[in-house]
C-alpha positions in Angstrom: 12.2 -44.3 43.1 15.7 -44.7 43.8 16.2 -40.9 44.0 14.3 -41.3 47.2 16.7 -43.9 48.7 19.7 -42.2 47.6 18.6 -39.0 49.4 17.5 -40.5 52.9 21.2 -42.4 52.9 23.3 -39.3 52.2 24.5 -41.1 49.0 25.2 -37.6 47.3 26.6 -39.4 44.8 23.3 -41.7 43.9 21.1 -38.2 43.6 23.7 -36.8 41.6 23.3 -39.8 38.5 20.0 -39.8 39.3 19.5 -35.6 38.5 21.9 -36.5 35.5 19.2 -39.1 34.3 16.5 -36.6 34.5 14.9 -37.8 37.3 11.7 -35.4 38.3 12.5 -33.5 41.5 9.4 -33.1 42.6 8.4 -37.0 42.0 6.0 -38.2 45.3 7.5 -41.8 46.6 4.2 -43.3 48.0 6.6 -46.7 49.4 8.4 -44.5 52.0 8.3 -46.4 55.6 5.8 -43.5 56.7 2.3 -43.0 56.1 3.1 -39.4 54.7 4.7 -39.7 50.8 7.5 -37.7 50.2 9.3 -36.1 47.8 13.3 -36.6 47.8 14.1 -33.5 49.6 11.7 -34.4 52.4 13.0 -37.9 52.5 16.8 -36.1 53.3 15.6 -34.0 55.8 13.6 -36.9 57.5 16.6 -39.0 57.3 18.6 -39.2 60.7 21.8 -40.3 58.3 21.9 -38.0 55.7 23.5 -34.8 56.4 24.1 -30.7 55.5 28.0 -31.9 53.9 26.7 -30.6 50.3 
C-alpha cells in the first residue's frame, strides 16, 4: 500500500491524501523489505528518514 511508502519517507503529505481516501490504519503491508509486516505507523518508526516534525 502506498500508505506504507509514504510513512517510511516522511512524505506527510502522501499519508495525509491517503487518510483522506480512507485508507485502513491498521492495514498489514506484507512487501515491506523485512521479514516482519508492518503496519504504517511501524513502517515510520522503522524508517531512519522519516521524522517526529508532525
Amino acid at each position: 500500500m502506498r500508505i506504507h511508502r509514504y510513512a517510511e519517507r516522511g512524505d506527510i503529505a502522501g499519508v495525509q491524501r491517503e487518510l483522506t481516501q480512507g485508507v485502513n490504519i491498521e492495514a498489514i503491508d506484507v512487501y515491506t523489505d523485512s521479514f516482519a509486516p508492518k503496519t504504517p505507523l511501524q513502517c515510520a518508526i522503522a524508517s531512519p528518514i522519516a521524522g517526529v516534525d508532525y
